[in-house]
C-alpha positions in Angstrom: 74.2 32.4 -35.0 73.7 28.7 -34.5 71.0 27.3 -36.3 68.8 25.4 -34.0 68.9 28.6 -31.3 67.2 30.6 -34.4 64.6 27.6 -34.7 64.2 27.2 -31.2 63.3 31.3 -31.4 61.3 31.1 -34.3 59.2 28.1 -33.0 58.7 30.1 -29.5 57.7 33.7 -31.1 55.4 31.3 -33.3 53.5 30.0 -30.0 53.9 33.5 -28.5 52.2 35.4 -30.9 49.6 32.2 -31.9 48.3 32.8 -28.1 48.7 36.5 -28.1 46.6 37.4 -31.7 44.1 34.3 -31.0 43.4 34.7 -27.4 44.6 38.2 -26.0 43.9 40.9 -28.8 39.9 41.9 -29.3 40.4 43.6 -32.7 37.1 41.9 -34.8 39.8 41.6 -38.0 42.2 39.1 -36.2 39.2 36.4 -35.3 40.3 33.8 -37.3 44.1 34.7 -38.1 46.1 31.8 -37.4 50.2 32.0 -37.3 51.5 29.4 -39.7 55.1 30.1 -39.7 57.8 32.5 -37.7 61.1 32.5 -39.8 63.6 34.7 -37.6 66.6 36.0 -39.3 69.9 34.5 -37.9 70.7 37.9 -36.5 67.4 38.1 -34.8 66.5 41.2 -36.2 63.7 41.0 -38.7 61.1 37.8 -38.0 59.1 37.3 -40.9 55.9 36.1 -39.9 53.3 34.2 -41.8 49.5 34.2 -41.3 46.4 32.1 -42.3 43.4 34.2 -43.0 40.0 33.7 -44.7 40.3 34.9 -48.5 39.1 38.5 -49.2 40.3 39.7 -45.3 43.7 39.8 -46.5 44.7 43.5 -46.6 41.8 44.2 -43.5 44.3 41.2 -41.6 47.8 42.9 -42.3 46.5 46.2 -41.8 45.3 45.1 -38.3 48.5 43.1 -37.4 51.0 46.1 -38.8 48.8 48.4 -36.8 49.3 46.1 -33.6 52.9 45.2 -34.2 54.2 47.5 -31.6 51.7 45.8 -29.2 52.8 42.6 -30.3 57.3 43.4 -30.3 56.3 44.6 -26.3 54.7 41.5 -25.2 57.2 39.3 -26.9 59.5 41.5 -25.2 58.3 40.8 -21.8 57.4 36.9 -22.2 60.4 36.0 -24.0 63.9 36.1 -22.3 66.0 37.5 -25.5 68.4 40.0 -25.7 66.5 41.4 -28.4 63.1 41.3 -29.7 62.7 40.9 -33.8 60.9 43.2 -35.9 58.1 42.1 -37.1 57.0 41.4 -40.9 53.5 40.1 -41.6 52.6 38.7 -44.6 49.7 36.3 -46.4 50.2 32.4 -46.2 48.9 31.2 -49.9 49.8 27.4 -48.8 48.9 27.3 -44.9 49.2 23.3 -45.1 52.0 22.9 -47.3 54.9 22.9 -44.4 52.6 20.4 -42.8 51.8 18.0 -45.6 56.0 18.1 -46.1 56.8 17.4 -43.0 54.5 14.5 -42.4 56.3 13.2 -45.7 60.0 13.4 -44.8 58.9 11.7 -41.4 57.0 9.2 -43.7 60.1 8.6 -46.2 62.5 8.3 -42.8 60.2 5.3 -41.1 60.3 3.8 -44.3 64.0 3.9 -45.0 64.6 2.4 -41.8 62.1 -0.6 -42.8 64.5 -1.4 -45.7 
């Protein structure tokens, strides 16, 4: 599958599930989860999805998301025009930043090529 349509999906179930654990679901364990990356696999079957979570809440976090992942595949389902709707694999951020702090530096190292 072409590349940026599996970006362009990754970034919208990122937003997608970022409103839908943060602001929809009223499960005390998923307060202060935030969605830090979606990767989905180019044949949108799997989506590995990564989360931000206070440290010692890890296993109470995934437990709550694998429990709601059914919850969460149906709502995709309905807000997102695909054909079909990734499974969904949780797991722990260790670097929530990192993706951040790299991309700011490629943008950084592109001005600054074009300075030169």
């Amino acid at each position: 599958m072409d590349e940026n349509r599996t970006r362009r999906v990754s970034e919208a179930v990122r937003e997608e599930l970022a409103e839908l654990i943060g602001f929809e679901m009223d499960d005390p364990r998923l307060d202060d989860v935030n969605v830090t990356l979606v990767d989905v696999a180019s044949d949108m079957r799997n989506a590995h999805v990564k989360v931000a979570v206070e440290s010692g809440m890890d296993k109470k976090v995934l437990s709550a998301l694998e429990h709601a992942k059914n919850f969460l595949k149906m709502e995709l389902a309905s807000r997102l025009n695909l054909r079909r709707v990734p499974d969904l694999h949780f797991s722990v951020d260790s670097h929530p930043d990192a993706d951040m702090r790299v991309e700011f530096l490629l943008r950084r190292a592109k001005r600054n090529v074009g300075r030169d």
